[in-house]
Each structure stands twice: as C-alpha cells, then as structure tokens.
N, C-alpha and C positions, 0 to 999 in steps of 0.2 A: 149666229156666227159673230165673233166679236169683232169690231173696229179694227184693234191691231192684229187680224188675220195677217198682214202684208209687212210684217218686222220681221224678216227672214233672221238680222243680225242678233234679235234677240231670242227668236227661237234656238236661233244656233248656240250663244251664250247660255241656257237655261240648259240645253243639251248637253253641252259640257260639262256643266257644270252639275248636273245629274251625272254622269260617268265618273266625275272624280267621288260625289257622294257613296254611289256604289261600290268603289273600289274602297275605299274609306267605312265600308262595313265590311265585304270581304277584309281586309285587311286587318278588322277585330276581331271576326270569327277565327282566321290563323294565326292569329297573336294567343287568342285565347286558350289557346292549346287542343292537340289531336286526342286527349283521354274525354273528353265531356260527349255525353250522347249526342247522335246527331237530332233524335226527335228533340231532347234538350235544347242545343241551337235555335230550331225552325221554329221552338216555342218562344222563345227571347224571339227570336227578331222577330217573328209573325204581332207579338203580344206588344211589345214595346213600341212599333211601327204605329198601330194604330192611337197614340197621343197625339202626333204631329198630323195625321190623317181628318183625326175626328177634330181636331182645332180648325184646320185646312177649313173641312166641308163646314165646320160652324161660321167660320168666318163668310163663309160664300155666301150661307143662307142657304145651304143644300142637305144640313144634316136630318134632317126629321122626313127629308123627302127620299134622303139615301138609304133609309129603310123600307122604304115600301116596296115590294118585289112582287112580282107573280109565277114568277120561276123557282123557287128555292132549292127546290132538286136539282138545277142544274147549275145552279152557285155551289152548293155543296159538293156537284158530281167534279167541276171544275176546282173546286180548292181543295178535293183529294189527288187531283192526277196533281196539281201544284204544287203540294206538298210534297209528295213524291219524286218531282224533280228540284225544288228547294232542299230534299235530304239525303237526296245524290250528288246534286253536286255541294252542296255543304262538306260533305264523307271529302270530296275527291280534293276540294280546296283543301281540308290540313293536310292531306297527306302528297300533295303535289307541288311543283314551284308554281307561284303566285299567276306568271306568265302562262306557263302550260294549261293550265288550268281556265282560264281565260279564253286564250287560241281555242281548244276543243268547244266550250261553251259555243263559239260560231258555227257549229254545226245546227244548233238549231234554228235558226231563220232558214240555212238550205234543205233542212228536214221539213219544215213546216209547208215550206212552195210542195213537196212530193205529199205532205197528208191533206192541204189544200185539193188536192187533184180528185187525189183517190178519197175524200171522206165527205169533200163540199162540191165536188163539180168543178171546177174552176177549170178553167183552161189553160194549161201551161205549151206551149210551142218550146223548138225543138232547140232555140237557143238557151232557153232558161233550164230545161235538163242538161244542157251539156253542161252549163254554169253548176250546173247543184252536185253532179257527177264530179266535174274536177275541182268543186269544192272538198266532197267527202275524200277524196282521193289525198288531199291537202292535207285533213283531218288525220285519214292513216297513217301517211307519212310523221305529225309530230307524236299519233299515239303508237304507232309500231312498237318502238326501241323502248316505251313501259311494259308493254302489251306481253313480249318475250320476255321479260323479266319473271313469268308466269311459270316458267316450264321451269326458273332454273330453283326457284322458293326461297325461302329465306330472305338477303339481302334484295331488298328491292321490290318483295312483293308486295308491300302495301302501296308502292305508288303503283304495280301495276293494276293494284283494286281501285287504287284512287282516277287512274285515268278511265278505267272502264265504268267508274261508278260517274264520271262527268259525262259520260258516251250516255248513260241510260237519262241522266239529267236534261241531255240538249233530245234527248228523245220523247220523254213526257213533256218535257216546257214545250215542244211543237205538236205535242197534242192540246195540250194547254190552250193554247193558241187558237186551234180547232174548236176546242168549246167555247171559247170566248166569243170568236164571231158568230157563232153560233145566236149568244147571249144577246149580244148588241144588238144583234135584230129588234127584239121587244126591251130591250133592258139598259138602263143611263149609264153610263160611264163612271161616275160616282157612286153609284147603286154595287158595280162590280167589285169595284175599289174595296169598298168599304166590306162589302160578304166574302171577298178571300180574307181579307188579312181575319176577318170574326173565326171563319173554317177554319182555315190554317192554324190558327190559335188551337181550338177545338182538336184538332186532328192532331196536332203536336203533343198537347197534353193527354191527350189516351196514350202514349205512349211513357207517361212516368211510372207505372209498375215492370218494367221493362229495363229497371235500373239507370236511373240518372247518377250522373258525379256528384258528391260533394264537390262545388267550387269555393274556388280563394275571393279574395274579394277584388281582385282583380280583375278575373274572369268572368264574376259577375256584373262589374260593371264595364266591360270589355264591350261583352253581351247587349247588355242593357243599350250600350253605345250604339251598337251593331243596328238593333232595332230601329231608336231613332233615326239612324243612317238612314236604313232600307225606307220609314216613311216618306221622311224628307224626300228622297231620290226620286220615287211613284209620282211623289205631289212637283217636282220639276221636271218630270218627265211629261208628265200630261201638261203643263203649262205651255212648254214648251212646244206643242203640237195646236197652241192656241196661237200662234205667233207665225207659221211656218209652213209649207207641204212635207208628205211624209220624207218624199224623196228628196227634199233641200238636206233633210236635217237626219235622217238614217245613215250617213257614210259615216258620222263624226262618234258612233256608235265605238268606231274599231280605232278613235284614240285611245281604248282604255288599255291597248294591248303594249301601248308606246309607256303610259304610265303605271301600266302592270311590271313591265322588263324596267323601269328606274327603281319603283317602289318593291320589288322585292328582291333585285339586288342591294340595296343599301338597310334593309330592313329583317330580310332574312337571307343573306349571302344568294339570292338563287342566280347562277349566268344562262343565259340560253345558250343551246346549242343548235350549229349549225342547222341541224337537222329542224329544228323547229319553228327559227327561222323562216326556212324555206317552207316548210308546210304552212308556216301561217298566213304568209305573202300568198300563196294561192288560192288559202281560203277567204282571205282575207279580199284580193280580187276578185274572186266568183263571187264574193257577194255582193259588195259595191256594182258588179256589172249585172247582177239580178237586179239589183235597185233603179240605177238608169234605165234596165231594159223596159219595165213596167212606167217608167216613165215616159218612156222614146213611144209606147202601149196607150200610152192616157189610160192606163191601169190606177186606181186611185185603193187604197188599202184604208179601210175606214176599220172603225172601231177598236179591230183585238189587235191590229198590227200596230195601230196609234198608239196605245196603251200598255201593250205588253214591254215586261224588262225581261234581262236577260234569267234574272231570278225567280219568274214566274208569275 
C-alpha cells in the first residue's frame, strides 16, 4: 500500500479531475457526430486509450508484468459484456442530451449492489434495496417522457432508442462489474486495465464489415481525442484510489452531472427539464446514501468497484 494512502485532498482532486477527463471524451464522441458506427467509436476510443495506458504502466515498471495472466477467458468474457455496454451507451450519448445521458448512466452502481447479491453472495440488507429501488424509480422518472416517445415514431424516436440504449449500457457496465471482482481475486489491477482496453479494441474491430463511416478529419481526430481522453481518465481514476477510501472519494463521481447540464448547454444548446431534474436528485441521493451506508457497514469495495468507470 503506498505512503500517501492518507491524502484524501488528493485523491479527491485526481477524482475530479478524472470526471472532467471523462466528460471531455464523452464530449468528442457527440461532437463527432451520430452517423459514425457505434462499434467504430468503441474502436477509437478502446484503440487510442491504450498509448496513455501503456506509457502509464511503462512508466510504473508494471508493463511486461501486465501481461502475464492466468485468466484469459475471463478478460476476454469481461471485455465483451464492456464492450457492449461501452456501445450502448456510446448509441444513447449521440442521440440524447449530454446531461440525460449521464443521469441514466447512474443506474449502474444501483444495478450492480442487486447483481452483487444475486451473482456473488453479498449481502445486501434492507436499507440498501430501498436505496437501489428508489434510485431506479429516479431513473424512470428521467427516462419515462423518452421512453413514450416510442409509441408515437417518428419525431423523437431516436432519443427514445437513445435512452433505452443507456438503460441496457448501465445494465451490462453492472455485469461488468460482476466479472471484474470476480477477476481481482487472482488478477492485478493493471493486468485488467491493460486486457480490456487489448479486447475492446479486438471486439470493436470485428465489427468493421458491418459498415463503418467514412469520417472527416475532424471526426477522426474527435475520436482519436476521445480515446486518449478515456486512457488518461482510467489512469486517474486508479491513482486516485491510491490516495483515498473508496467511500471518501465515490460521491464526487455525480459532479459530472453538474458539469454535464453546463457543458452541454453551452456546447450543444441541451436545457434540462424539470422532469430530469428531479429524477436525478433521487438517483443521485440513493446513491451517495448507498455509499455511506457501506460505510456506516465497514463494507470495504476492493478491486472492480475501485476501478470501474462509468464506461466500463
């Protein structure tokens, strides 16, 4: 364990400062436009991600160790469900506002506490269902009013694939999750790092017969952007849990929602509405009070919850 375990202030600044990263590749993937494949996307970013990764682990001293695995099969099993929710919500992020798209993504930490139960044993008591319950509850409330837009066709119905395609995203990222601690049991935390972003790379590009866009040069280097982003973010993500407890530094998760509703009002006109709002203040409190509860618990979240982004 490192020396500076006990620099909460810098875990917390490393935290943030991974959430604006994040948002800051989100934020190129809907720039870049809603015509480009989405397997296209999760290839850029998965493929470009890993220069700042593999620099990262050279620098540690950890690259030549970060290949060695005894699991492969279930790097691989875990960077196909990641991929799968990296190219769901990718789909929901162009076709949704910036914010909304963000809000739903919080359904997956209150999904992952209910696959936790049912897939690893864990024990959840009866405070942290009501939490994950009127979290989802939150959740329907901002995806509802997409959700109808279903029945009526036409105008509107790509956000509402876009919101249901976030819905299935915060559903695989909390399986995601599930294979990861899985993983961590016998497997380094750099070791994981480094075999999604290889998979995801792998998984994305089986998808170019499947028709990619020609992109502008914009878009490519939108893209390209994007990737670095998503590295960078990973590698201060985990730093940042070297500094920190999980639970100091997991609330500061749902500043991205505060700089989601600036950055895409002033970037792509989006305003929220009341309605979403209010759903995301509840999801947004059941999750923070899952957080302290596990803490009030001396519940300690090792490996995949330390690690995990909201992108997989």
């Amino acid at each position: 364990m490192d020396a500076d375990i006990h620099s909460p202030m810098k875990g917390i600044l490393l935290k943030v400062l991974s959430v604006v990263v994040f948002l800051c590749m989100s934020t190129c993937i809907k720039a870049a436009g809603s015509d480009i494949a989405t397997g296209q996307i999760t290839f850029y970013r998965s493929a470009f991600a890993m220069v700042p990764i593999l620099g990262y682990l050279a620098f540690r001293g950890q690259l030549r160790d970060a290949f060695k695995t005894t699991d492969i099969t279930g790097h691989l099993g875990r960077g196909f469900v990641g991929i799968l929710a990296m190219s769901f919500g990718f789909y929901g992020l162009v076709h949704l506002p910036l914010p909304e798209a963000i809000a739903i993504g919080y359904a997956m930490p209150l999904l992952a506490v209910a696959f936790a139960a049912f897939f690893l044993g864990e024990i959840v008591r009866l405070y942290r269902w009501t939490a994950v319950i009127i979290g989802l509850v939150g959740v329907l409330i901002i995806t509802w009013p997409r959700l109808t837009l279903l029945e009526q066709g036409g105008f509107g119905e790509s956000e509402a694939l876009g919101a249901a395609a976030v819905l299935l995203s915060a559903t695989f990222g909390a399986m995601a999750m599930v294979l990861v601690r899985k993983l961590v049991q016998k497997e380094r935390t750099h070791t994981i790092v480094l075999y999604f972003s290889l998979s995801a790379s792998l998984f994305s590009l089986a998808t170019l017969p499947f028709g990619w866009a020609a992109m502008s040069w914009t878009s490519f280097l939108l893209l390209m952007v994007a990737g670095f982003c998503g590295g960078i973010a990973q590698i201060l993500l985990t730093e940042s849990y070297r500094h920190a407890d999980m639970s100091t530094i997991a609330p500061f998760e749902y500043t991205s929602i505060v700089l989601g509703i600036v950055i895409g009002y002033f970037l792509f006109g989006d305003v929220p509405t009341a309605t979403m709002l209010a759903g995301t203040a509840i999801v947004v409190g059941a999750g923070i009070f899952i957080i302290f509860r596990e803490r009030r618990l001396g519940l300690e979240r090792k490996g995949a919850r330390k690690h995990m982004t909201p992108q997989g």
